[in-house]
N, C-alpha and C positions, 0 to 999 in steps of 0.2 A: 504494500500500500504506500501511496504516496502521495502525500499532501504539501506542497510547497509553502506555505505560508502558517499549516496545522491550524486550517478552518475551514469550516462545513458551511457554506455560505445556501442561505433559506429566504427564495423568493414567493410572495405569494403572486394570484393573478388580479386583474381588476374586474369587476363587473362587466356584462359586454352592453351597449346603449340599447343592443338590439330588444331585448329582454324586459325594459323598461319606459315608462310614458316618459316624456318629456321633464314632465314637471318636478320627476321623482327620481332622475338618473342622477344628475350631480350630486343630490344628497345620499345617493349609495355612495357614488363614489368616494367623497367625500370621509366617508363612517369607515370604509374597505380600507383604506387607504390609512386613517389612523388605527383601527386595528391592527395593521399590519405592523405599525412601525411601535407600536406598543409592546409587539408580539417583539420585536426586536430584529426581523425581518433585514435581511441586507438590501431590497429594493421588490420590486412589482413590476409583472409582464404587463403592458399595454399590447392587447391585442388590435389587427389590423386587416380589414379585407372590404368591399364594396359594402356589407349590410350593416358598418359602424359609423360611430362620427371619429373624425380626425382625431389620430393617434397622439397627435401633439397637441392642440389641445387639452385633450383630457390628461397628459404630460402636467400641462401647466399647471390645471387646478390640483393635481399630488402636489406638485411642489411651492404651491401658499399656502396649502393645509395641511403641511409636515415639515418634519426638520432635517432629517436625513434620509429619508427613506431615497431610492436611487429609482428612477422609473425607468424598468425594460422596454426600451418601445419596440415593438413590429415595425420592420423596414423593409416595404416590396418594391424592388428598382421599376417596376413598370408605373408607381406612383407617381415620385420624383427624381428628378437630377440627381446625383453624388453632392454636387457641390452645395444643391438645397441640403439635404440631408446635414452637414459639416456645417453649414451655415446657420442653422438650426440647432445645431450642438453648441454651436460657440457663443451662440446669442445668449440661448437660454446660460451658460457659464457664466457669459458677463452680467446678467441682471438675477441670477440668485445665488450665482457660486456655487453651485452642483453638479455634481455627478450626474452622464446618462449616460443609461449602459445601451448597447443596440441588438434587438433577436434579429439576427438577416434572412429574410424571408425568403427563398427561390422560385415554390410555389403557391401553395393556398389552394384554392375552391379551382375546379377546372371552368364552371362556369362565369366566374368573373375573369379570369384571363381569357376566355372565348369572347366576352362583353369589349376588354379591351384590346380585340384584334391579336394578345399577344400569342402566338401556334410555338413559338418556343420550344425544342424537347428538353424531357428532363435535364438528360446532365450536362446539355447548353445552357441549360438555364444556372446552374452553378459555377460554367466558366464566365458567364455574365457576372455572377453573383458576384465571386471574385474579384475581377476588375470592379465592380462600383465599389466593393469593401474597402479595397484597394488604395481606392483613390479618396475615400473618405478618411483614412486615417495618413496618407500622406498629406491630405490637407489639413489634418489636424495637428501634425508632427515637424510640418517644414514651415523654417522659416522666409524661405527662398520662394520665388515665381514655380509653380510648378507645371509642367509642361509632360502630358503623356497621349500616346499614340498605343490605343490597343486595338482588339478585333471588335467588340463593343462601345467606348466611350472614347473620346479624344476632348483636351482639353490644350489650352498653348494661354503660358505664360500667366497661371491666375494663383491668386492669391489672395488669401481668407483673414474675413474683417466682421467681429475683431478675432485677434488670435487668439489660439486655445490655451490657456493653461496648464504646463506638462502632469500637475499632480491631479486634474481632473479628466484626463483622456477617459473613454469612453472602454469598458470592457465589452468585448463584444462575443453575442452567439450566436452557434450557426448549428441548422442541424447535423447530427451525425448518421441517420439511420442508416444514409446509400451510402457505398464506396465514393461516387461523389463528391457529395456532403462532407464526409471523413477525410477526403480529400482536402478540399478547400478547407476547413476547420486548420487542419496542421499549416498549410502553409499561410494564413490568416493568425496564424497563433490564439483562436479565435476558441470559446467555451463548447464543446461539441454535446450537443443535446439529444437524448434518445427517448425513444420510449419505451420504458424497460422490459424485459422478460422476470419471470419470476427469479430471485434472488440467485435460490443456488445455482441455476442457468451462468454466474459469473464465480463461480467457485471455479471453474473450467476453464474458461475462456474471459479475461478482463481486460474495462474498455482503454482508451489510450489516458496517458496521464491527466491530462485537463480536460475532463468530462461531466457531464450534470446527465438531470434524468427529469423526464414532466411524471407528477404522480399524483392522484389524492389522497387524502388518509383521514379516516371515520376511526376513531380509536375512544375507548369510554374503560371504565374502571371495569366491569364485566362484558364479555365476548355479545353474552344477549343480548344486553344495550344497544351496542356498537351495532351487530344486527339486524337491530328494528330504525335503529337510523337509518339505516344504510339505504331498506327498503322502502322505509319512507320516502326516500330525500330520489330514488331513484324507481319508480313503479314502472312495471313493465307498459310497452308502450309499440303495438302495434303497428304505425305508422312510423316511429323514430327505427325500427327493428326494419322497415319497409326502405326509408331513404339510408340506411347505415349497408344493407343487399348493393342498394344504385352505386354509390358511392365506393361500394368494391367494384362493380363493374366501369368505373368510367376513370377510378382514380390510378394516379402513375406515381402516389404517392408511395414509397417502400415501406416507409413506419405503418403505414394503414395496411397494406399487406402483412408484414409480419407480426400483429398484433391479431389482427383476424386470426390469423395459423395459429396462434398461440389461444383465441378465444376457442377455436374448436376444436382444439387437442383438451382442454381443460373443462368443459361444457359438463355442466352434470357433478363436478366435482367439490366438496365444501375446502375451500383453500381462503387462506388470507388475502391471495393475490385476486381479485377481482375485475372482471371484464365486462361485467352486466352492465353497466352505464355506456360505453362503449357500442356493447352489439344494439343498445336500444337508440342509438346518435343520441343520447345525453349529452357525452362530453367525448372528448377525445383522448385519457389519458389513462392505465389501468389505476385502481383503487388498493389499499389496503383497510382490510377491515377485519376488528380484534381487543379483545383490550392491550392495556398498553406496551405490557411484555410479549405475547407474540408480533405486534405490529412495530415495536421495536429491534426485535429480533430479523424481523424481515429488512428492516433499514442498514441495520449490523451488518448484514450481508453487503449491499450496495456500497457502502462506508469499508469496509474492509478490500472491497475488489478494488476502491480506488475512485470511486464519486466522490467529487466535493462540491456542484452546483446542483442543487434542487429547486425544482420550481412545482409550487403546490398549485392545487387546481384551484378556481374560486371559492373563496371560503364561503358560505350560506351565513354563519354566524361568528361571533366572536371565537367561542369557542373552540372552533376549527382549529384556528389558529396559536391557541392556549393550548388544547390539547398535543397536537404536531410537536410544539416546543417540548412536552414531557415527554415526549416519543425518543423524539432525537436527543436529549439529554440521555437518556437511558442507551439508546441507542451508540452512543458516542463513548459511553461506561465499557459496551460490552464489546467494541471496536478497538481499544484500550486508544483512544483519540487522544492528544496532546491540550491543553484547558486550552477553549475556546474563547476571545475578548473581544467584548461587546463594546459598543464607543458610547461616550455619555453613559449617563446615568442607567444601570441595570432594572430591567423590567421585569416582571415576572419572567421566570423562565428564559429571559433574554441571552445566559451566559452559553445558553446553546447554539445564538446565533451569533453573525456577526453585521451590524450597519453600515460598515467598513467605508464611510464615508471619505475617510482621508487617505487611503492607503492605495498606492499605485495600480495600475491596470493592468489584467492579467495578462 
């Protein structure tokens, strides 16, 4: 196992707009978003695709209604420019002094890149990716005119205003499922994001050093609890089990491929590792559900093969978030992890995570 810095860094997700009326979005956001950083959280996904409102945006309202928390934003090249993107990064530094981390999007929904004309194949689409990464963090990094010619983006002679601050650069993720993906991640030096297989699945085979994983986790002080949440918060659902079928046929996504394989080898079985939100297009992430010790145990595993970025699924409540933290606290115990250091003032359960506001980019 290997941890270069010996911390487990724990992001939550934000609300999606889609989900919510108008009048009643920003005040989730708003509640998700302290939560989060209560919880001690090192920052939060902003997700991004045609059915949301602008990812930056809802960027900004995190950061007047927090103090450190670091917003992941969704970044799909077919939105904007590189140099918007960088621009964006360096604004938002100079008017709150913050960190933004960036998720680098390749693809998404196959229907909104059909929407915008983009026919792209997949693993074009991550030498694309590349190149705008690319050029976003040369533009974040140099202080020189920067001038490049690639198969993708060409740019002569430009230079970013205002400049970036080196101790605020931008960590960035990318996913890791395809060869691809794992491709560009390394040569990106960039956070490679999976979605997991069941634990001991990395007893075998573990992922490359700077790795995370998207997960949820339903954890309660007995297994029944945990249970009857679970099936609450997630009921079967016909129609979601109908568009989640379509979506294996039309998607060229690999993560969605091999999470199906993994849902139908596992079907029928009582396991921690959970896929039932999944096959019903609930969410996109597997579940663990348990009380605290087995569902800590299952984390032990991930934390042991060599994960050190987690990104938890939307939290429903507070307690999501409070519970996760005694997870991983325990978790971190039975991983024998090195003490974990929270910035500011310790929060509940916070010394499991890290806010890591100040400290360099991976």
């Amino acid at each position: 196992m290997s941890h270069a810095d010996g911390i487990v860094h724990i992001y939550s997700t934000a609300p999606q707009s889609s989900r919510f009326a108008s009048a009643d979005y920003r005040e989730r956001l708003v509640r998700v978003s302290r939560w989060s950083e209560a919880a001690g959280c090192t920052g939060m996904l902003v997700y991004t695709d045609n059915s949301l409102v602008d990812p930056w945006l809802v960027t900004q309202i995190v950061l007047e209604n927090t103090q450190h928390l670091a917003p992941l934003v969704a970044v799909q090249p077919v939105y904007m420019h590189p140099y918007s993107v960088a621009k964006m990064i360096s604004s938002l530094a100079f008017l709150y002094e913050r960190r933004i981390c960036l998720n680098m999007v390749a693809g998404g929904f196959r229907t909104d890149l059909a929407a915008l004309c983009d026919d792209t194949p997949h693993d074009r689409r991550y030498e694309r990716l590349f190149e705008y990464t690319n050029i976003i963090q040369m533009l974040l990094s140099q202080k020189a005119p920067l001038t490049f010619e690639g198969a993708y983006y060409e740019v002569k002679d430009l230079v970013l205003h205002p400049p970036m601050p080196a101790e605020l650069a931008p960590r960035i993720f990318l996913s890791g499922s395809s060869s691809a993906g794992s491709s560009a991640a390394k040569l990106l030096k960039a956070v490679a994001i999976e979605y997991p297989k069941p634990g001991e699945e990395y007893e075998r085979s573990a992922p490359s050093e700077n790795a995370g994983i998207r997960i949820g986790i339903i954890a309660r002080q007995e297994r029944e609890e945990a249970w009857q949440v679970a099936w609450q918060r997630f009921p079967s659902d016909r129609k979601g089990q109908l568009a989640h079928r379509m979506a294996m046929r039309i998607s060229d996504s690999e993560w969605h491929q091999q999470l199906s394989a993994v849902e139908r080898e596992i079907r029928g079985q009582e396991t921690i590792y959970w896929l039932w939100p999944f096959r019903n297009y609930q969410t996109f992430c597997p579940y663990l559900v348990g009380n605290f010790d087995e569902v800590a145990e299952e984390i032990a595993k991930y934390v042991r093969a060599g994960f050190t970025h987690y990104i938890l699924d939307i939290p429903a409540e507070e307690d999501d978030l409070l519970t996760a933290g005694l997870v991983f606290q325990r978790a971190a115990e039975r991983a024998a992890l090195p003490a974990l250091v929270p910035c500011g003032e310790p929060a509940p359960l916070a010394k499991t995570f890290s806010t890591d506001s100040q400290s360099p980019a991976a």
